[in-house]
N, CA, C and O atoms as a GROMACS GRO file, in nm:
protein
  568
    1UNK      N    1   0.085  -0.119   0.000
    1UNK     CA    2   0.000   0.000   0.000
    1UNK      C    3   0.089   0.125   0.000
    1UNK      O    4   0.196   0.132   0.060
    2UNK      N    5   0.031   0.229  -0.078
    2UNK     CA    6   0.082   0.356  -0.067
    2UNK      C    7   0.125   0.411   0.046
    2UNK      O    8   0.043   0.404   0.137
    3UNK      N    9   0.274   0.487   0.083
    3UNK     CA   10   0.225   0.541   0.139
    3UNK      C   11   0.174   0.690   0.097
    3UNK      O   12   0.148   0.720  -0.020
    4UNK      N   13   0.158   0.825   0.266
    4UNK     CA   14   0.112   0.925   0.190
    4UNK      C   15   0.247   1.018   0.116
    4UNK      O   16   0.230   1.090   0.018
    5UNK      N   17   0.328   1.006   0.158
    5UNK     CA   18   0.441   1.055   0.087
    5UNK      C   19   0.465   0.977  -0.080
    5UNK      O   20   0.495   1.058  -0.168
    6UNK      N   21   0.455   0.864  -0.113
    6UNK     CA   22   0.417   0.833  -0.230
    6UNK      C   23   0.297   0.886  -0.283
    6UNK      O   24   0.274   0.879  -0.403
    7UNK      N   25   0.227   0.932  -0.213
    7UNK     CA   26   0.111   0.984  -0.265
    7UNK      C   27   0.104   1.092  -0.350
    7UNK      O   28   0.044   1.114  -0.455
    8UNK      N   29   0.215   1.186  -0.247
    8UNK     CA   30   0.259   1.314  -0.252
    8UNK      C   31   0.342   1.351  -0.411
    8UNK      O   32   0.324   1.440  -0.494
    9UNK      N   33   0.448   1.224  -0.400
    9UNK     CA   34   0.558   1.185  -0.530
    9UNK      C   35   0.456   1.168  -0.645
    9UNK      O   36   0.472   1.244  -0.741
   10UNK      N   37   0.354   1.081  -0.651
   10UNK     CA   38   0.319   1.079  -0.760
   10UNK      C   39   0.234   1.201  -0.791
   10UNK      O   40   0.229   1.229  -0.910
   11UNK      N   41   0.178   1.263  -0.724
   11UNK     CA   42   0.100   1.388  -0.797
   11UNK      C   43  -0.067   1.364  -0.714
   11UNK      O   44  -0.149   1.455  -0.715
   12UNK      N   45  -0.097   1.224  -0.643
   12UNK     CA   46  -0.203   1.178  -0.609
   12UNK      C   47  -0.270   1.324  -0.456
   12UNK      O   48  -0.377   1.377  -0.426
   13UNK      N   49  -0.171   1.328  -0.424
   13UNK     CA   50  -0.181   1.453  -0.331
   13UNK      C   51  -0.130   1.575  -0.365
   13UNK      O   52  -0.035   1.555  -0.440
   14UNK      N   53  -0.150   1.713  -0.344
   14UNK     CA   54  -0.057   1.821  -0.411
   14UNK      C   55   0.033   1.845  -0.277
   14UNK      O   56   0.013   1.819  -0.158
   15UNK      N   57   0.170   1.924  -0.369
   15UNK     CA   58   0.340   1.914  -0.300
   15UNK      C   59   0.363   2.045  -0.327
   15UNK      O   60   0.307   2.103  -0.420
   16UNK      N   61   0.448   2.101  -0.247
   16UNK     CA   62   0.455   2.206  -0.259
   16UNK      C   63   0.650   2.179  -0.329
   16UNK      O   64   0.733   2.265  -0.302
   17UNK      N   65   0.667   2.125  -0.366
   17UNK     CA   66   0.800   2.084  -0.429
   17UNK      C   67   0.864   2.175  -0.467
   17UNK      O   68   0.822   2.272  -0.530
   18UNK      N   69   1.079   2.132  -0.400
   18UNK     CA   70   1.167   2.238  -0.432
   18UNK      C   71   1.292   2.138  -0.470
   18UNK      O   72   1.407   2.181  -0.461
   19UNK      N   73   1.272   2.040  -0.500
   19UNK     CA   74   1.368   1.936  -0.525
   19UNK      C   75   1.286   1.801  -0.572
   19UNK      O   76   1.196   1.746  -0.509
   20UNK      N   77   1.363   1.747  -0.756
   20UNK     CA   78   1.281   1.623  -0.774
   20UNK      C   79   1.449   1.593  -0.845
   20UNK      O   80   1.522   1.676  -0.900
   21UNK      N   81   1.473   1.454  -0.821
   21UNK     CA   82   1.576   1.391  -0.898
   21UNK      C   83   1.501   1.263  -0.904
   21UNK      O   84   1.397   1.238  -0.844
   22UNK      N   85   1.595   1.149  -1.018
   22UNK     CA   86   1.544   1.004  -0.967
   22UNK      C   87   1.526   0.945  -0.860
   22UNK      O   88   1.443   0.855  -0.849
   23UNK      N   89   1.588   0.979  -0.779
   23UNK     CA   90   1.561   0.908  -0.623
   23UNK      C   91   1.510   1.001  -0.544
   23UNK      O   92   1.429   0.934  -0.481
   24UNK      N   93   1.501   1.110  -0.503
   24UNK     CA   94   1.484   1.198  -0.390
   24UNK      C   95   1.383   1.316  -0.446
   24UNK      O   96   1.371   1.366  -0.558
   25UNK      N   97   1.333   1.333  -0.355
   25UNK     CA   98   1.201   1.492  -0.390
   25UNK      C   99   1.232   1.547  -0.231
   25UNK      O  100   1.266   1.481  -0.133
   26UNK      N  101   1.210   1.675  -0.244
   26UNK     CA  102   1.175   1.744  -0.116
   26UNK      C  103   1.099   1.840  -0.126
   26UNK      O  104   1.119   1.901  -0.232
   27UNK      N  105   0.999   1.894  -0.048
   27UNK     CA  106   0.833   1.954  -0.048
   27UNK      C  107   0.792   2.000   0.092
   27UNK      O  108   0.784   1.941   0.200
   28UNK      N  109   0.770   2.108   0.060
   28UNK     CA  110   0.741   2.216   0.230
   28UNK      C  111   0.638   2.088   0.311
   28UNK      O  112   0.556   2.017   0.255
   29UNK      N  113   0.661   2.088   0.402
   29UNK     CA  114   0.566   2.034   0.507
   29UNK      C  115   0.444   2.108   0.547
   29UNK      O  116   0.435   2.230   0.551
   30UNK      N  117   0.356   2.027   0.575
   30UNK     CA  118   0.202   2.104   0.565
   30UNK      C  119   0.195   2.170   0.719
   30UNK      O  120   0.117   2.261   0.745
   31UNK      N  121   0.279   2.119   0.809
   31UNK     CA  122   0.338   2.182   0.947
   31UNK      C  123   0.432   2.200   0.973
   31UNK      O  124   0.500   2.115   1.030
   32UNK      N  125   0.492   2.367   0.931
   32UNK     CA  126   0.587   2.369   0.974
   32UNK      C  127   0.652   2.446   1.116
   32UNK      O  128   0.598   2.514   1.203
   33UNK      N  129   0.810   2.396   1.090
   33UNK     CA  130   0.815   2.444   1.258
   33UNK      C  131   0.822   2.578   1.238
   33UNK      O  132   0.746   2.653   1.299
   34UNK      N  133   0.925   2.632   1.140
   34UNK     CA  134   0.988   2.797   1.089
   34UNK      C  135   0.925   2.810   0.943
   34UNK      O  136   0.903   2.709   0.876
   35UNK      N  137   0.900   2.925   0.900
   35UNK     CA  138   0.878   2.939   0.728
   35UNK      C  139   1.007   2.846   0.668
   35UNK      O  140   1.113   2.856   0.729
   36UNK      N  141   1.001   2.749   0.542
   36UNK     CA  142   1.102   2.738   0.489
   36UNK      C  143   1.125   2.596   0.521
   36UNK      O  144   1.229   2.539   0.488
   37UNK      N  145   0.988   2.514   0.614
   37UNK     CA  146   1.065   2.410   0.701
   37UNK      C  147   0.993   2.262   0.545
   37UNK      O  148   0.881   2.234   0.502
   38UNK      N  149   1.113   2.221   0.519
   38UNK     CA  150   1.132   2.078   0.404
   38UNK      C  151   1.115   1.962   0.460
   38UNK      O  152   1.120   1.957   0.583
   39UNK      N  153   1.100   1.882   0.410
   39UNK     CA  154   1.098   1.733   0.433
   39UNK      C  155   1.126   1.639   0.266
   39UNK      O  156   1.037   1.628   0.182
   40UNK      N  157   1.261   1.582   0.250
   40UNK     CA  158   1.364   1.515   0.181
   40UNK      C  159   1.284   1.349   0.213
   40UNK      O  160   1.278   1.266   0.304
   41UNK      N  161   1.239   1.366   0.092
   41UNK     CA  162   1.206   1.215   0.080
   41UNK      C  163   1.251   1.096  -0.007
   41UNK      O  164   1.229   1.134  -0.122
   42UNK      N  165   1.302   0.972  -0.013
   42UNK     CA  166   1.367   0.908  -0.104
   42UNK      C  167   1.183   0.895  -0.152
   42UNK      O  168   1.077   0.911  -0.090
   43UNK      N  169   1.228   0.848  -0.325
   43UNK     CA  170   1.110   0.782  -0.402
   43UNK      C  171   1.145   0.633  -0.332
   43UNK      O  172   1.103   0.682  -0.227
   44UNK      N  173   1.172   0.537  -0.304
   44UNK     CA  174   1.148   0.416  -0.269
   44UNK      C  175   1.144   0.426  -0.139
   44UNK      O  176   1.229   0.465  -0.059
   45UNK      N  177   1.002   0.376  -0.121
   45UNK     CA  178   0.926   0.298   0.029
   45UNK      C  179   1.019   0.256   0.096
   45UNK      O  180   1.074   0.149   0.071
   46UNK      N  181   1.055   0.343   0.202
   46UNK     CA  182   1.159   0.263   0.307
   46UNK      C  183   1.099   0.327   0.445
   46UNK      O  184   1.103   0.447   0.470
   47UNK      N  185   1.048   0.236   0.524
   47UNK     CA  186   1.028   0.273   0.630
   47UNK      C  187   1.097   0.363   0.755
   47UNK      O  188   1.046   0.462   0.807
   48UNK      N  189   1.206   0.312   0.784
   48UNK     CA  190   1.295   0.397   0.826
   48UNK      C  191   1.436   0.364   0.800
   48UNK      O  192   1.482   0.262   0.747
   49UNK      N  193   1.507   0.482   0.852
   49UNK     CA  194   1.640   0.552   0.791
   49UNK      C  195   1.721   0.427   0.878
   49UNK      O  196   1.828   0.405   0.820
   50UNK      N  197   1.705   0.346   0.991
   50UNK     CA  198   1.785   0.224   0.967
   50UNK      C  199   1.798   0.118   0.875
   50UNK      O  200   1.883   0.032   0.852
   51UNK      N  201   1.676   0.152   0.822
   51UNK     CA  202   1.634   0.004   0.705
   51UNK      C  203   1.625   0.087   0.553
   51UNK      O  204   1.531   0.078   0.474
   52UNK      N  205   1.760   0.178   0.534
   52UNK     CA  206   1.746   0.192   0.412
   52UNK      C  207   1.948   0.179   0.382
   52UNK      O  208   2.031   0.200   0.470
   53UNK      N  209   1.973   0.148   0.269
   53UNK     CA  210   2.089   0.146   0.187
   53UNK      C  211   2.162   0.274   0.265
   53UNK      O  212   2.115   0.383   0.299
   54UNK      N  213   2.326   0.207   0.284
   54UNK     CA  214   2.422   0.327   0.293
   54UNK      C  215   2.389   0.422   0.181
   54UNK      O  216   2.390   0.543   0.203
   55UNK      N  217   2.364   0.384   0.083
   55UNK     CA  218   2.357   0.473  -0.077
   55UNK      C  219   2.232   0.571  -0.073
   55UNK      O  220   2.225   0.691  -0.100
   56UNK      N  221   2.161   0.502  -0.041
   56UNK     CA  222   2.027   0.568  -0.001
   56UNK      C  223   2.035   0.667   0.101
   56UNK      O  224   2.009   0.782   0.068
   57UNK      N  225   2.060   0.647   0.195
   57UNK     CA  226   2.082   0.708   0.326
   57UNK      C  227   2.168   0.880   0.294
   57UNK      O  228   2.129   0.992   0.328
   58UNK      N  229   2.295   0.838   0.216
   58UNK     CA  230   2.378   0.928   0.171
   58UNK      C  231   2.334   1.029   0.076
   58UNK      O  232   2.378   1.143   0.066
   59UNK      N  233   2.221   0.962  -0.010
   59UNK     CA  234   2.166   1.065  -0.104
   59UNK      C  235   2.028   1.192  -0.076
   59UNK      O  236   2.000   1.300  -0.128
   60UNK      N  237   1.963   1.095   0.046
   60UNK     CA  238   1.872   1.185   0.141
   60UNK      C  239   1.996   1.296   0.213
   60UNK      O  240   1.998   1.409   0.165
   61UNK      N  241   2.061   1.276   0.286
   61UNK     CA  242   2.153   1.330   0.323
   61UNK      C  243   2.215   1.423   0.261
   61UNK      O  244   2.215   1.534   0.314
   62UNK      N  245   2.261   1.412   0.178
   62UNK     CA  246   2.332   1.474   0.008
   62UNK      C  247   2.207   1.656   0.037
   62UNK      O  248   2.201   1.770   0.080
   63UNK      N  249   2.142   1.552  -0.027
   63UNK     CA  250   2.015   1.685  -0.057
   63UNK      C  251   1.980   1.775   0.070
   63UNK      O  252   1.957   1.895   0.080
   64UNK      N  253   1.985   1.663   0.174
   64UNK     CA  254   1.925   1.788   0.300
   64UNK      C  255   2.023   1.871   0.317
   64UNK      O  256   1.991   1.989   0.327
   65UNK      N  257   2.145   1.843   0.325
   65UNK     CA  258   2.252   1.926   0.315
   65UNK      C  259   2.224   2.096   0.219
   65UNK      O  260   2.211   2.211   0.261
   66UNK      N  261   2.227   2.036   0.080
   66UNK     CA  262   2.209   2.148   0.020
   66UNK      C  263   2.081   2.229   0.015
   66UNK      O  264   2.084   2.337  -0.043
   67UNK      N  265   1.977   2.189   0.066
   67UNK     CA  266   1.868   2.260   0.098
   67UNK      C  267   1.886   2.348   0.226
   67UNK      O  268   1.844   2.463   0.237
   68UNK      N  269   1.934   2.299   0.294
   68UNK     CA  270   2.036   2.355   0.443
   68UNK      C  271   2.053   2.462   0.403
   68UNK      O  272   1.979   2.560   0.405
   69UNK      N  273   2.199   2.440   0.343
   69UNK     CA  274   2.273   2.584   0.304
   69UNK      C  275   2.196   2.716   0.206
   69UNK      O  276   2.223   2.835   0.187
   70UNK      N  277   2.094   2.626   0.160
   70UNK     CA  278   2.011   2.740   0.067
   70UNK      C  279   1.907   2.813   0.216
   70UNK      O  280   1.901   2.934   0.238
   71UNK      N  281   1.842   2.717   0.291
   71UNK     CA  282   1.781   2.766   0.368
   71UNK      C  283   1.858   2.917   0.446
   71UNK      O  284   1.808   3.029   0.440
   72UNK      N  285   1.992   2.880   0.518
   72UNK     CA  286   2.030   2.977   0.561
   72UNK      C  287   2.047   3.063   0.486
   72UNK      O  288   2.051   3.161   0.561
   73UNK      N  289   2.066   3.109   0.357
   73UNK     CA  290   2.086   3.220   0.272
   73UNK      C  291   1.936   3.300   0.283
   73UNK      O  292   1.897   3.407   0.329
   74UNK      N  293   1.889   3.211   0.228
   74UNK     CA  294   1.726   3.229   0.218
   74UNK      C  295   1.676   3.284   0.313
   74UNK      O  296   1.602   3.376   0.278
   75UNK      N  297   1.682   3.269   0.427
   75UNK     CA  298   1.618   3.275   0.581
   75UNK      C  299   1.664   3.309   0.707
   75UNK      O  300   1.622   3.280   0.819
   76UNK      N  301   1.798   3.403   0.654
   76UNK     CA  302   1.897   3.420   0.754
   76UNK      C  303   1.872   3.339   0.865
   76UNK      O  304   1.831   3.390   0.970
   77UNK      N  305   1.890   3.220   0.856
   77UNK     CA  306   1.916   3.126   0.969
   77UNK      C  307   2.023   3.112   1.079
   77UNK      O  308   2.139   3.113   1.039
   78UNK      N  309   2.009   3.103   1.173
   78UNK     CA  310   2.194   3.127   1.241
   78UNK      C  311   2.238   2.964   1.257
   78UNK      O  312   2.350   2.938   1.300
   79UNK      N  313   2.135   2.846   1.217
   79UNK     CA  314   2.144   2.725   1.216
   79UNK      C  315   2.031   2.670   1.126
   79UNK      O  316   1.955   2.745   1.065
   80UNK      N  317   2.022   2.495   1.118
   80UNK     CA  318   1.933   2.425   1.003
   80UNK      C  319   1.914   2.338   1.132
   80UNK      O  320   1.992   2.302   1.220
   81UNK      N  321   1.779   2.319   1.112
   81UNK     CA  322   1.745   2.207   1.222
   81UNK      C  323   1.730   2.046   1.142
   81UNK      O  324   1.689   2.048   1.026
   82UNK      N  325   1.748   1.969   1.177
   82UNK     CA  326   1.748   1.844   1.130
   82UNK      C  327   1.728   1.743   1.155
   82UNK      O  328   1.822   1.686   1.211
   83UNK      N  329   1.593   1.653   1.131
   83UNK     CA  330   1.516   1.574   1.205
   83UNK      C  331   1.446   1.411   1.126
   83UNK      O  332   1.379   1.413   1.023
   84UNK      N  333   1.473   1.311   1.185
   84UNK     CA  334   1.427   1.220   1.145
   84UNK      C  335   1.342   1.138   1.237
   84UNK      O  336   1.388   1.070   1.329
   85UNK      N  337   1.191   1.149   1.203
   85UNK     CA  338   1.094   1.045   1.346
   85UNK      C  339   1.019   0.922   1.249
   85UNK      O  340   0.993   0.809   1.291
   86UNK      N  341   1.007   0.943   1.189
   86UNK     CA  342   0.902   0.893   1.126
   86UNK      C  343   0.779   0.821   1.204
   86UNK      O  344   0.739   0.705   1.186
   87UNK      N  345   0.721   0.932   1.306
   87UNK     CA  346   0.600   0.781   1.341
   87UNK      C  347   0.460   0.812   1.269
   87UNK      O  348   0.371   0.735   1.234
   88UNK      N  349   0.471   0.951   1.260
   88UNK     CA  350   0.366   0.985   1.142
   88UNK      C  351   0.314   0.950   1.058
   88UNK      O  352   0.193   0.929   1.051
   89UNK      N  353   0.426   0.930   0.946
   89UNK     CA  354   0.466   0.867   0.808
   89UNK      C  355   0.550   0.732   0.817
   89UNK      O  356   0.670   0.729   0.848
   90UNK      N  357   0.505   0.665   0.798
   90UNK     CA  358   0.581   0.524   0.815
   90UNK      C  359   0.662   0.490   0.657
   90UNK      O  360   0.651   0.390   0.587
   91UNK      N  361   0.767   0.654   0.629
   91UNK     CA  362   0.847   0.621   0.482
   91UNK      C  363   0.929   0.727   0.520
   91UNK      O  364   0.874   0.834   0.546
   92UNK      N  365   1.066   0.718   0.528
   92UNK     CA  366   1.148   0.760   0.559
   92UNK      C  367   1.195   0.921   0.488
   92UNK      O  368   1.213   0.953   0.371
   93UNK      N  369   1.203   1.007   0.626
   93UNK     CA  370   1.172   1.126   0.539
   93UNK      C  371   1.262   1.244   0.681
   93UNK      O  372   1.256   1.246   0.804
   94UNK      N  373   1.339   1.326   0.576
   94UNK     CA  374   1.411   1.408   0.709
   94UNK      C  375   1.341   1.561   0.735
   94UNK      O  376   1.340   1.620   0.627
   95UNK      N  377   1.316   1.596   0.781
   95UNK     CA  378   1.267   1.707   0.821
   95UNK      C  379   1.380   1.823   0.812
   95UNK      O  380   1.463   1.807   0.902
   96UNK      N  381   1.396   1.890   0.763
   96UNK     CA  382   1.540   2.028   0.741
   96UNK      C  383   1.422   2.176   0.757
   96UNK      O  384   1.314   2.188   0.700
   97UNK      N  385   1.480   2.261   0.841
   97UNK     CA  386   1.403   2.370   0.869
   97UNK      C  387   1.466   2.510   0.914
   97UNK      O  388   1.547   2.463   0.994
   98UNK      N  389   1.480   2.595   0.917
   98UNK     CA  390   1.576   2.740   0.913
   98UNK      C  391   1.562   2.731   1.095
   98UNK      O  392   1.452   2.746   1.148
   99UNK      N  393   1.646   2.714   1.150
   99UNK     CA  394   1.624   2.770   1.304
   99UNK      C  395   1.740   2.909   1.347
   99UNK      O  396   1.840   2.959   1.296
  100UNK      N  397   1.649   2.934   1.484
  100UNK     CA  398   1.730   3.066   1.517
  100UNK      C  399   1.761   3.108   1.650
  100UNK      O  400   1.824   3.193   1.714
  101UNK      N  401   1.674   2.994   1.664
  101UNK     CA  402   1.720   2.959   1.876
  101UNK      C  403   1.670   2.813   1.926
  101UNK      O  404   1.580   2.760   1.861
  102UNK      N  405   1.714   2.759   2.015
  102UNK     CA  406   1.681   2.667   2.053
  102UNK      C  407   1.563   2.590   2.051
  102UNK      O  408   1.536   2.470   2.053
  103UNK      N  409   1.480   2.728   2.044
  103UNK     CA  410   1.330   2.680   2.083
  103UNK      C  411   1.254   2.666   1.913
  103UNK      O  412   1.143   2.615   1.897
  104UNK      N  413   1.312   2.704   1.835
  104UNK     CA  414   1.296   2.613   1.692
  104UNK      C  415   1.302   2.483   1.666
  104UNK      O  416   1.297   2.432   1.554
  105UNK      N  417   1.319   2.402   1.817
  105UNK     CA  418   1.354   2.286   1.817
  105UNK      C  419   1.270   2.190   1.888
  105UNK      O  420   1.298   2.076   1.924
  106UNK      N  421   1.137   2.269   1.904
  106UNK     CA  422   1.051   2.230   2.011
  106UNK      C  423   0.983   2.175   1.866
  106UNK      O  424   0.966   2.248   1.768
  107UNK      N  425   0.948   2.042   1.871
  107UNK     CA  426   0.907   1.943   1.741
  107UNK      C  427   0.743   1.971   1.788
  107UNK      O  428   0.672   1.935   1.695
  108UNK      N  429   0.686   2.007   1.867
  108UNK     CA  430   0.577   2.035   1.932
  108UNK      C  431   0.475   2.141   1.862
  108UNK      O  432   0.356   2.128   1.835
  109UNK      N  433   0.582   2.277   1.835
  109UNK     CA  434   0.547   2.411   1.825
  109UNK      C  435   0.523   2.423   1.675
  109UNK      O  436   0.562   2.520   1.610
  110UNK      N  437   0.448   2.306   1.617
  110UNK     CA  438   0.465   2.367   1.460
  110UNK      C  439   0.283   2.454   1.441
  110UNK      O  440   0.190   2.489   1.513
  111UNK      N  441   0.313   2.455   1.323
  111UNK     CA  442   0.219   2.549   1.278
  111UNK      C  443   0.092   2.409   1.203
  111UNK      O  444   0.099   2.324   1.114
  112UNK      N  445   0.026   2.440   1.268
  112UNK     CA  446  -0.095   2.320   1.198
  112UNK      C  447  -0.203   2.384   1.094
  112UNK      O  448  -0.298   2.329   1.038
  113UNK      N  449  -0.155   2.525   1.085
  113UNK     CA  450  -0.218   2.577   0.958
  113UNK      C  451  -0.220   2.738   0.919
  113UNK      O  452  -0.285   2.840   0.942
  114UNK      N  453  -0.076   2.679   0.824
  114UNK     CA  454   0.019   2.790   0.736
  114UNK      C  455  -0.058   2.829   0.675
  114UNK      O  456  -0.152   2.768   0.624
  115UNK      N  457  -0.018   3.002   0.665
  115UNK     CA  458  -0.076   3.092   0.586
  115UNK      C  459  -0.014   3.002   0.424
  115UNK      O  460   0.104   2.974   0.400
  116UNK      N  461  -0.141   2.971   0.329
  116UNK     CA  462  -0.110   2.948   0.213
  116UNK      C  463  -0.036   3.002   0.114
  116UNK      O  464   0.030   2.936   0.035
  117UNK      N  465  -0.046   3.157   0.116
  117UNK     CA  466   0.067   3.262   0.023
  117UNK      C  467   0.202   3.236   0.085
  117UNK      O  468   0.292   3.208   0.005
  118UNK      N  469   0.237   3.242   0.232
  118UNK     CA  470   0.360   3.202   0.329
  118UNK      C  471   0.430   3.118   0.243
  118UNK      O  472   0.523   3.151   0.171
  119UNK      N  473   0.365   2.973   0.257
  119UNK     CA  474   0.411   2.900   0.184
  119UNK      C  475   0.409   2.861   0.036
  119UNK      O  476   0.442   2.748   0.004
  120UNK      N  477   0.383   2.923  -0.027
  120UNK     CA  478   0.351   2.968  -0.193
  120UNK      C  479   0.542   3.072  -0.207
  120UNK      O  480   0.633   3.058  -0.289
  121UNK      N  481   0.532   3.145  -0.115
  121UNK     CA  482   0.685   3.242  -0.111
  121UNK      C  483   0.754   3.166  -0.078
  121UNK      O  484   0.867   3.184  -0.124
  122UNK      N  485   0.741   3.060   0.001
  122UNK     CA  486   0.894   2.992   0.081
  122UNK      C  487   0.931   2.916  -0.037
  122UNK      O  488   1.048   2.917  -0.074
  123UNK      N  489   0.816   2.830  -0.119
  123UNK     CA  490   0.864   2.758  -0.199
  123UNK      C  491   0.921   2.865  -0.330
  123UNK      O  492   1.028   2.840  -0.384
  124UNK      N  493   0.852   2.965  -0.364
  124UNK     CA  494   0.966   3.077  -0.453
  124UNK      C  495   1.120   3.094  -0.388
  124UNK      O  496   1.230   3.087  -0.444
  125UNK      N  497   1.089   3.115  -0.264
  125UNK     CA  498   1.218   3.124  -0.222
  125UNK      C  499   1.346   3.041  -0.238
  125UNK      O  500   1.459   3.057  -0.284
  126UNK      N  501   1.280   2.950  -0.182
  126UNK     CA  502   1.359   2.800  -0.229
  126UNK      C  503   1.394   2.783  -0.380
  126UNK      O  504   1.511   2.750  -0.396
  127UNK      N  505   1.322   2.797  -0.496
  127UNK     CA  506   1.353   2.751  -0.582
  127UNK      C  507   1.437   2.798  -0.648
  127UNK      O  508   1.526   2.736  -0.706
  128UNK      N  509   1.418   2.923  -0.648
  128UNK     CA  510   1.492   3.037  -0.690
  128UNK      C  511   1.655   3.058  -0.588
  128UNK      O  512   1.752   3.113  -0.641
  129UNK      N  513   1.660   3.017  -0.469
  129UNK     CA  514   1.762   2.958  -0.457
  129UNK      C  515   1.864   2.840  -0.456
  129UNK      O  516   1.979   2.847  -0.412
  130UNK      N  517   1.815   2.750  -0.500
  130UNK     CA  518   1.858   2.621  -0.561
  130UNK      C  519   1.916   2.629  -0.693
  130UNK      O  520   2.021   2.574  -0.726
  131UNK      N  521   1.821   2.721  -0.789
  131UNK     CA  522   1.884   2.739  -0.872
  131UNK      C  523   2.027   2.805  -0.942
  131UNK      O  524   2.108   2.789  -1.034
  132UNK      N  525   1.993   2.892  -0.826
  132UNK     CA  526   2.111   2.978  -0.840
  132UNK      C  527   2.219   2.955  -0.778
  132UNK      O  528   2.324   3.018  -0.794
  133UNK      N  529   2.193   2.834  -0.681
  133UNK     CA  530   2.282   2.763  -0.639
  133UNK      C  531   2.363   2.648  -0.738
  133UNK      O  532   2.433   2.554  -0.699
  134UNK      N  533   2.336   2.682  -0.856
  134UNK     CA  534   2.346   2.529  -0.968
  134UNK      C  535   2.294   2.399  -0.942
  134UNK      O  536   2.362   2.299  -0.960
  135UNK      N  537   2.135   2.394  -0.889
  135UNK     CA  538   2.124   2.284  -0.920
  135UNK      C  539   1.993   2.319  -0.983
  135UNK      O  540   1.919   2.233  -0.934
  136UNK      N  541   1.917   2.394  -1.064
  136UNK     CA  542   1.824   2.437  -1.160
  136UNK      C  543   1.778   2.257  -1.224
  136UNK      O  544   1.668   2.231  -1.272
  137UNK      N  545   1.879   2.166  -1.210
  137UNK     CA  546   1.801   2.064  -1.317
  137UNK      C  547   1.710   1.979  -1.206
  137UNK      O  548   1.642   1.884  -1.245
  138UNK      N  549   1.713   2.017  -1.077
  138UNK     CA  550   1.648   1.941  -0.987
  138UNK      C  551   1.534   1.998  -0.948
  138UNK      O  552   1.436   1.937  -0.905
  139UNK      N  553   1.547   2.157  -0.966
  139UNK     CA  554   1.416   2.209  -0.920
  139UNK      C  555   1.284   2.250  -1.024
  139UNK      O  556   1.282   2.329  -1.118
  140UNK      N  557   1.156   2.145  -0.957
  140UNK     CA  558   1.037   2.189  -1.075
  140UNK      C  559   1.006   2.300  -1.108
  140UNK      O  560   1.035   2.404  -1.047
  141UNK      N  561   0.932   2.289  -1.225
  141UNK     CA  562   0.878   2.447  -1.240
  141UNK      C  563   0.707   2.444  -1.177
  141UNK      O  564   0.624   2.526  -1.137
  142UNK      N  565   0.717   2.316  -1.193
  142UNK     CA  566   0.532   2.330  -1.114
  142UNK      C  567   0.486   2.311  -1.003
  142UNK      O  568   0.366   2.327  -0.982
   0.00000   0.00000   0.00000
């Protein structure tokens, strides 16, 4: 069975998407903790980040990284928060988000319902810095 993050990948749910390669997508979270806050998902069903490939593992990784460094440009961040639970989503997925004090870290304090334009800009934001970061062939236009 699907999960909802496959759901998300195939188009079955709408994504607010700032990263698609063959293996990996990443797409604003529908709660986030800070404006700007991602979630890096491999395309293959893997429950969690112990039960997936060194290769795999490295390429989620790979990406949260550079969404990181775009975040802080993006979002004058003074740090990237970085998070893996999965009890939500039972498909392995990292959470990357702009923080600026400790208390950006309270997994508690998210927002259960983002201003829609907010996140309509974060994902401009994002894309438009990815690109210009050189990686334009990863980020959608839709």
């Amino acid at each position: 069975m699907s999960t909802l993050f496959t759901k998300i990948i195939e188009g079955d749910i709408p994504g607010r998407f700032v990263w698609k390669d063959q293996d990996i997508v990443a797409f604003l979270t529908i709660a986030p903790i800070t404006q700007g806050h991602v979630l890096v998902v491999p395309r293959e069903e893997v429950d969690s980040w112990t039960d997936a490939s060194p290769e795999l593992l490295h390429k989620v990784m790979d990406v949260a990284q550079k969404i990181g460094k775009v975040q802080e440009q993006v979002f004058g961040a003074k740090r990237v928060g970085v998070l893996m639970e999965g009890f939500e989503v039972r498909h392995l997925h990292v959470h990357v988000w702009p923080a600026y004090s400790l208390e950006d870290f309270e997994v508690h304090h998210v927002d259960h319902n983002p201003d829609a334009a907010v996140m309509d800009q974060s994902q401009g934001r994002l894309r438009e810095a990815l690109r210009a970061a050189g990686y334009q062939e990863f980020v959608p236009e839709d």
